[in-house]
N, C-alpha and C positions, 0 to 999 in steps of 0.2 A: 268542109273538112269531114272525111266518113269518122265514123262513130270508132272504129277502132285504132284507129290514128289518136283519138281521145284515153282508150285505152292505157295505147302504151305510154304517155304521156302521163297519166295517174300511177303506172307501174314505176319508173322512173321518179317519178316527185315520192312516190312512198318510201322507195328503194335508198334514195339521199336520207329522209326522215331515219330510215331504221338505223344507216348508220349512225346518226347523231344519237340514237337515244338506247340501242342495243336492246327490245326488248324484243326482238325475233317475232312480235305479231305482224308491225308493219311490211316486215320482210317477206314474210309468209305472204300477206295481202299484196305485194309487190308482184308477186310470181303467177299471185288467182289473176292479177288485172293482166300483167304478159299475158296469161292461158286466154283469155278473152278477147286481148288484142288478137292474137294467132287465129281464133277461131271468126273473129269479126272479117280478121284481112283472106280468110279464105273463102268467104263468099257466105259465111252462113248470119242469120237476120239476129234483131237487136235480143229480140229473147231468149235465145243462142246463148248469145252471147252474155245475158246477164245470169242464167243459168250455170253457163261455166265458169264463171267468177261466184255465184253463192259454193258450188259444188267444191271446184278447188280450197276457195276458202276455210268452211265445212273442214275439208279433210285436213289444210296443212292447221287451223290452230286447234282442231280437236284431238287428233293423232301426231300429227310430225312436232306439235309446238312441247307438248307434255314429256316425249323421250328426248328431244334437245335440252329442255332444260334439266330435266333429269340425269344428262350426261352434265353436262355443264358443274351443277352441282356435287359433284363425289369426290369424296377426300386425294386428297396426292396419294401415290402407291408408298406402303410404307415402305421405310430405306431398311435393308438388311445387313448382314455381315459386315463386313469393312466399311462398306459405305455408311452406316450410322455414326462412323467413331466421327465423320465430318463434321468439324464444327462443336466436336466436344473440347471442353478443357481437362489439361493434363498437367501435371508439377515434374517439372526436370528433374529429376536422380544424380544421373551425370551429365557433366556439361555437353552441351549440343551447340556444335559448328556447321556448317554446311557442308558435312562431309561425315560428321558419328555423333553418336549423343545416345542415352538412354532416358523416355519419360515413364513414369506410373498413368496409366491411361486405361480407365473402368477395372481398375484393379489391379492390372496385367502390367508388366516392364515390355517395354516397345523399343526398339531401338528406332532412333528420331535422328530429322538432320532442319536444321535450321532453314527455310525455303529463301530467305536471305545469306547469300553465300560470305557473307564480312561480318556477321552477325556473331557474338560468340554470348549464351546463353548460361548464368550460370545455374548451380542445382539451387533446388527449391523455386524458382521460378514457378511462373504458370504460365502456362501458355496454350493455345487454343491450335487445334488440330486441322490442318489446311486442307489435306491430300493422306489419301496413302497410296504409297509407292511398292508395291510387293507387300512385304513385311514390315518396309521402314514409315513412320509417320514423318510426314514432312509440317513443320511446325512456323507459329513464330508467337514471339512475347505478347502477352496481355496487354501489359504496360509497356512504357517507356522504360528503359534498361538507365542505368546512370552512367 
């Protein structure tokens, strides 16, 4: 069996490992032993060949491995405008139906509708901020209603 046949057969066993284990070095070494295979299967000799496997290597966990995880790592984009009220809590004012309602929401009156349309909500409630829709906060109760 030629040597590079061995190659890709180490690319592939690394390639299963890195998904099991996610820590992107195997992967990397997956791709140097490929680079090896390719240059083995093109006719060039075994020290070729183990040279393009230290070199790839070398580059992907020295450079490509450090800004991978460095992306990998960065906080989520923070939510602005509208999109932060997601997921806030708010206290009913006036009753909300699935169709009108007004809540106090980060200080502000919002006009609100119930995201369950049979839901009828009364004030002082709290309830937790599903969507916004335009203008309107589409809502529903904290709790169980009685």
């Amino acid at each position: 069996m030629p040597i590079w046949v061995l190659w890709l057969i180490a690319a592939a066993a690394l390639g299963v490992a890195e998904v099991f284990t996610l820590t992107l070095a195997l992967g990397l070494l997956a791709v140097a032993a490929l680079i090896a295979g390719i240059v083995g299967a093109v006719g060039m000799g075994f020290a070729v060949q183990v040279a393009a496997f230290v070199i790839a290597s070398a580059a992907g966990l020295l450079v490509v491995r450090p800004i991978a995880k460095r992306h990998l790592q960065q906080p989520p984009p923070l939510r602005s405008g509208t999109d932060r009220l997601i997921g806030q809590s708010a206290v009913v004012v006036d009753e909300v139906t699935g169709e009108h309602g007004l809540i106090k929401l980060s200080g502000e009156e919002w006009t609100a509708r119930c995201i369950d349309e049979d839901t009828v909500i009364p004030p002082g409630t709290r309830v937790d901020v599903m969507e916004i829709d335009g203008a309107t906060a589409v809502v529903y109760p904290r709790e169980a209603l009685p």
